[in-house]
LOLOVEX-458647 format. One record per residue (C-alpha): residue in three letters; x, y, z. Coordinates in Angstrom, 3 decimals. Each point is the difference from the previous one (the first is absolute). Layout:
% residues N
+-----+----------+----------+----------+
! res !       xx !       yy !       zz !
+-----+----------+----------+----------+
! ALA !        X !        Y !        Z !
...
+-----+----------+----------+----------+
This chain:
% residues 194
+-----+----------+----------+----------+
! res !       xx !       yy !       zz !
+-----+----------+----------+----------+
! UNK !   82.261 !   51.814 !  140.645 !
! UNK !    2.581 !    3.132 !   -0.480 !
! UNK !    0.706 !    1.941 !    3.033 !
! UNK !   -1.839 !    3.330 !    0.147 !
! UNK !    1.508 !    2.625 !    2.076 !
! UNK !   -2.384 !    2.607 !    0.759 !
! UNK !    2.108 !    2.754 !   -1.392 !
! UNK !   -0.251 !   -2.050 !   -3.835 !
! UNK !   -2.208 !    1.571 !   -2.669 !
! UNK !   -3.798 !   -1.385 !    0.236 !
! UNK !   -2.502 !   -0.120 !   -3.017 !
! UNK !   -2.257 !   -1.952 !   -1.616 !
! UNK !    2.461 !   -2.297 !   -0.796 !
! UNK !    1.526 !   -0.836 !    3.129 !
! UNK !   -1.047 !   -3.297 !    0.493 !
! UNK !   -2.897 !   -1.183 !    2.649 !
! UNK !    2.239 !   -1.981 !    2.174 !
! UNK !    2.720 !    2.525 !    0.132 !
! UNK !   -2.151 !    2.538 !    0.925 !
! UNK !   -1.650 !   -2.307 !    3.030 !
! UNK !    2.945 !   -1.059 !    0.961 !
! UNK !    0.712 !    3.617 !    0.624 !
! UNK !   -2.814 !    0.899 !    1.263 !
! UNK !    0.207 !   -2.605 !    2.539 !
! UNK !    3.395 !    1.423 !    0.986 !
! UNK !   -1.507 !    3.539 !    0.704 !
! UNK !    0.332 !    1.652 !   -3.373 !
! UNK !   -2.345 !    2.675 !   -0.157 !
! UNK !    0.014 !    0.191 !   -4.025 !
! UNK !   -0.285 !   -3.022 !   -0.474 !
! UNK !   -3.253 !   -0.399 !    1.842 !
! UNK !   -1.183 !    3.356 !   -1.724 !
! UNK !    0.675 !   -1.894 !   -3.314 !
! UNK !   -2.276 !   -2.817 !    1.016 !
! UNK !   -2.516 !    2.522 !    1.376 !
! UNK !   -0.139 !    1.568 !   -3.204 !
! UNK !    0.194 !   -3.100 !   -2.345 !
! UNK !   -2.873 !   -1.914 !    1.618 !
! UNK !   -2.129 !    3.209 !    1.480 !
! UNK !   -2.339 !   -0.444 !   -3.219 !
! UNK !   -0.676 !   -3.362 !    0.582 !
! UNK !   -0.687 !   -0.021 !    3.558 !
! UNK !   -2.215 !    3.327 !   -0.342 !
! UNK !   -1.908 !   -2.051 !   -2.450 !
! UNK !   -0.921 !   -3.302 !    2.043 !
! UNK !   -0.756 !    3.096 !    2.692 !
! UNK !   -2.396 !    1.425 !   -2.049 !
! UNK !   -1.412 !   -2.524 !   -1.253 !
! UNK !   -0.739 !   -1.402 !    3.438 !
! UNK !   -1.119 !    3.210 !    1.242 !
! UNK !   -1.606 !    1.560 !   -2.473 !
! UNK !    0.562 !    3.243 !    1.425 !
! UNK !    2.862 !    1.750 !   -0.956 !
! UNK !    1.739 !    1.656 !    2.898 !
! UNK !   -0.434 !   -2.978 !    1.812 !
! UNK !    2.119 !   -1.618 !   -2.225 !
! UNK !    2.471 !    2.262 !   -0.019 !
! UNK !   -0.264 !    0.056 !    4.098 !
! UNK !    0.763 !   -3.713 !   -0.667 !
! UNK !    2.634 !    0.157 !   -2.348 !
! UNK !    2.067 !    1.942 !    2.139 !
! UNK !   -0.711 !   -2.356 !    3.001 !
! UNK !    1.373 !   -2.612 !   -2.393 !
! UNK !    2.929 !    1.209 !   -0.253 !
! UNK !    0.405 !    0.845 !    3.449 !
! UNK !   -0.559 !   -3.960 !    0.322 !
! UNK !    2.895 !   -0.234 !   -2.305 !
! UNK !    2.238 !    2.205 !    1.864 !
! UNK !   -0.445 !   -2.079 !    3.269 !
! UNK !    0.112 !   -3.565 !   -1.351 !
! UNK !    2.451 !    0.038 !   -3.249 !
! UNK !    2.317 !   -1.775 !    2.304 !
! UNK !   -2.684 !   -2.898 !   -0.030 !
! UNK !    0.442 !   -0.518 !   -3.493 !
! UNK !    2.054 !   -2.641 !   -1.198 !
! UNK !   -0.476 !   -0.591 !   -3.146 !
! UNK !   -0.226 !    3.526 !   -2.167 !
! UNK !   -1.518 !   -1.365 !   -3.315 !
! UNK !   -2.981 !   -0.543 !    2.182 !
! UNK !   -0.120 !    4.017 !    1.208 !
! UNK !   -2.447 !    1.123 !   -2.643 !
! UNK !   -2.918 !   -3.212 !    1.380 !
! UNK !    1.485 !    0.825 !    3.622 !
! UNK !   -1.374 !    3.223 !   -0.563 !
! UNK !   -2.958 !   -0.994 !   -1.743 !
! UNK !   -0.844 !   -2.067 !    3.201 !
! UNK !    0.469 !    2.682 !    2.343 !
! UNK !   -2.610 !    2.118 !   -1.892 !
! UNK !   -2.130 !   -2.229 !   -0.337 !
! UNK !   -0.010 !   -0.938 !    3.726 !
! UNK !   -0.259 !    3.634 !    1.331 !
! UNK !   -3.011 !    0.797 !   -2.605 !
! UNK !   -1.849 !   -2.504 !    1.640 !
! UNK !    1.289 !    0.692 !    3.720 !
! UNK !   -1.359 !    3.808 !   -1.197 !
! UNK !   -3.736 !   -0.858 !   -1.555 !
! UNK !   -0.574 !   -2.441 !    3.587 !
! UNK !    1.109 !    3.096 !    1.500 !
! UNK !   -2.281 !    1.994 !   -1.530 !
! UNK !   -3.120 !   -1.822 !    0.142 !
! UNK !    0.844 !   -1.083 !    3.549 !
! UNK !   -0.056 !    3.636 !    0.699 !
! UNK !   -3.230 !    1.004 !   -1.760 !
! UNK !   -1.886 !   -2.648 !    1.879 !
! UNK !    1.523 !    1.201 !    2.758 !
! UNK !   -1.808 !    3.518 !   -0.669 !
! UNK !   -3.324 !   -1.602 !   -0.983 !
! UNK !    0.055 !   -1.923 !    3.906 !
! UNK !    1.539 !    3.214 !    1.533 !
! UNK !   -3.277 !    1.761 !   -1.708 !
! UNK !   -2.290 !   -2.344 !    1.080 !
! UNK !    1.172 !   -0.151 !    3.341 !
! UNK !   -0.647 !    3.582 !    0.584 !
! UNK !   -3.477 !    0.135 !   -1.464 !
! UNK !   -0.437 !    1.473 !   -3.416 !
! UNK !   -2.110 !    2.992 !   -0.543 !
! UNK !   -2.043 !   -1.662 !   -2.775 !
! UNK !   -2.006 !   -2.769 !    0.877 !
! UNK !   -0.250 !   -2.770 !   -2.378 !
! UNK !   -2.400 !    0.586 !   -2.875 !
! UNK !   -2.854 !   -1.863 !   -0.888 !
! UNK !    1.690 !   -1.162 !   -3.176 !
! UNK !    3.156 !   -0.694 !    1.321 !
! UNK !   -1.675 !   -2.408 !    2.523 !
! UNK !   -2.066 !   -1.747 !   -2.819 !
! UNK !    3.463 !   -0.206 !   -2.094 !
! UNK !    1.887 !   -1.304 !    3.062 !
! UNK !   -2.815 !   -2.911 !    0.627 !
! UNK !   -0.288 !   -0.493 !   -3.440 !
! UNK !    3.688 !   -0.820 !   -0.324 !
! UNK !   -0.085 !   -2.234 !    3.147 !
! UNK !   -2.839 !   -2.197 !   -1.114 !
! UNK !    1.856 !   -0.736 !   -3.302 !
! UNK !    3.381 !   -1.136 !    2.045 !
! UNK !   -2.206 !   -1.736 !    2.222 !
! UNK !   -1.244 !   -1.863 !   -3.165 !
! UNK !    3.398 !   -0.263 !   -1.692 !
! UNK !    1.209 !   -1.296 !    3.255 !
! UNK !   -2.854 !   -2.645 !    0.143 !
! UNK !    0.805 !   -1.424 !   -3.611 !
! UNK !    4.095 !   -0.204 !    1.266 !
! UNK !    1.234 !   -4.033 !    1.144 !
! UNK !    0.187 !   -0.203 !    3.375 !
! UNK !    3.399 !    0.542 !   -0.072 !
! UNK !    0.077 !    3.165 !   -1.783 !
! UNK !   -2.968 !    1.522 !    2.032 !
! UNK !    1.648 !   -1.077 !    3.675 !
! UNK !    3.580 !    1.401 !   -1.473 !
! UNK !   -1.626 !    3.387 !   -0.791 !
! UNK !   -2.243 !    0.017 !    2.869 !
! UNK !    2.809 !   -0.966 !    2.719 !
! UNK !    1.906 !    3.012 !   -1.567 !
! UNK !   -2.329 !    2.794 !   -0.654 !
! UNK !   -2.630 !   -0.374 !    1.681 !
! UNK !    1.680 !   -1.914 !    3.689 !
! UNK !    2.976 !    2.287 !   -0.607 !
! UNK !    2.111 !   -3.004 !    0.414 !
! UNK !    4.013 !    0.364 !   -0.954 !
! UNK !    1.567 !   -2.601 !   -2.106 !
! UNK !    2.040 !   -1.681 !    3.057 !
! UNK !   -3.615 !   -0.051 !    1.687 !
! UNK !   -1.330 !   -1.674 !   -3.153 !
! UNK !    2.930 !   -2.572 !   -0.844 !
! UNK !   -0.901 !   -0.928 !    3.323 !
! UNK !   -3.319 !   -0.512 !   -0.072 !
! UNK !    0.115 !   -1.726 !   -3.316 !
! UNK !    2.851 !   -2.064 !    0.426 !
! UNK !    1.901 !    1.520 !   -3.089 !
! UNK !    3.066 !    1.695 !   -0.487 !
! UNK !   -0.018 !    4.102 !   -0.364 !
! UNK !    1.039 !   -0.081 !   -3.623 !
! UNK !   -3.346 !   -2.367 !   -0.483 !
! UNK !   -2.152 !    2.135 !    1.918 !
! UNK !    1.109 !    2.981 !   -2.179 !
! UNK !   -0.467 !   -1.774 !   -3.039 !
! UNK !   -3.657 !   -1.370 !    1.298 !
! UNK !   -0.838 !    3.738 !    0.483 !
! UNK !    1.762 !    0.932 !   -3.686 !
! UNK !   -2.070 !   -2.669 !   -1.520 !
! UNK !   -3.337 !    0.941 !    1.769 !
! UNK !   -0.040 !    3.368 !   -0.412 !
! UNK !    0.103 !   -0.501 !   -4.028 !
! UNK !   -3.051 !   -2.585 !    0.295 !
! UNK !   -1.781 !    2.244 !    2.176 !
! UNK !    0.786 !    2.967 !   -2.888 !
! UNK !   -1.128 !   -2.205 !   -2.661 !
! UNK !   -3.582 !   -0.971 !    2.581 !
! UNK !   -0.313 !    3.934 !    0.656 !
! UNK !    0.112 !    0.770 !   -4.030 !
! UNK !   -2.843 !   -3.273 !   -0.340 !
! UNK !   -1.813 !    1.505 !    2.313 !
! UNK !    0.311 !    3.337 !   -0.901 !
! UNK !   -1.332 !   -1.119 !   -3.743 !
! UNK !   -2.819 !   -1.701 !    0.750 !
+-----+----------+----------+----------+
């Protein structure tokens, strides 16, 4: 690797490690080099993951704020361009959990207060409608399956609780609840077609 001095000319042909090497060291250029060679690929993965697009440039630029804190942690540049395909990938997903966490949280917030519409007559029938054919999906689920998705959805039991109760490891239990959920989607389509 060839010394870089922050004061050298960057380009596109400055080579990757020089310019982590000097971006680890503080050089400001050299990290706005990086930013600008990989910005389309990360904003890609973003908005792919997304599928919105000022979310993804929201988290594009938090990606690079990533990369401004931890460049130090990287040891081996060569890897910087998957590095940074990681970190997108990681906060897309830490932003979609967000998001859903938050919209349930405004459905319960909603129906804590009371909601000026009462359900409809329809939207009962639908709801009981839906419940009876889980109910049957659940009933044509192995034993295991059913008491995996039962102890979890239904019991509200956390996966510590459940490697507990069924003597398995946490990484089995989420497997076990992987697994059953795709048999119960493939009981719930059976169903649904008869």
């Amino acid at each position: 690797m060839v010394s870089l001095t922050c004061y050298d000319s960057l380009d596109t042909e400055t080579p990757l490690a020089d310019l982590v090497g000097a971006a680890q060291e503080g050089c400001r250029e050299a990290l706005d080099e990086i930013v600008r060679r990989y910005q389309r690929l990360v904003h890609s993965i973003a908005l792919r993951r997304l599928g919105n697009e000022s979310d993804a440039q929201e988290l594009t630029q938090e990606v690079f704020v990533q990369l401004l804190r931890k460049i130090g942690q990287l040891r081996e540049p060569a890897a910087l361009g998957g590095w940074l395909r990681s970190i997108t990938h990681r906060l897309a997903i830490n932003r979609l959990a967000r998001a859903r966490h938050e919209v349930a949280a405004d459905q319960e917030t909603l129906e804590a207060h009371g909601s000026d519409s009462a359900e409809t007559p329809l939207a009962r029938v639908l709801r009981e409608e839906r419940s009876k054919l889980v109910q049957q999906g659940l009933a044509r689920l192995g034993t295991l399956d059913r008491d995996t998705l039962i102890a979890f959805y239904v019991s509200g039991q956390s996966l510590a609780e459940m490697s507990d109760s069924f003597r398995s490891p946490v990484g089995t239990i989420k497997r076990r609840l992987h697994v059953a959920r795709k048999r119960l989607a493939r009981e719930l389509e059976a169903c649904s077609a008869l």
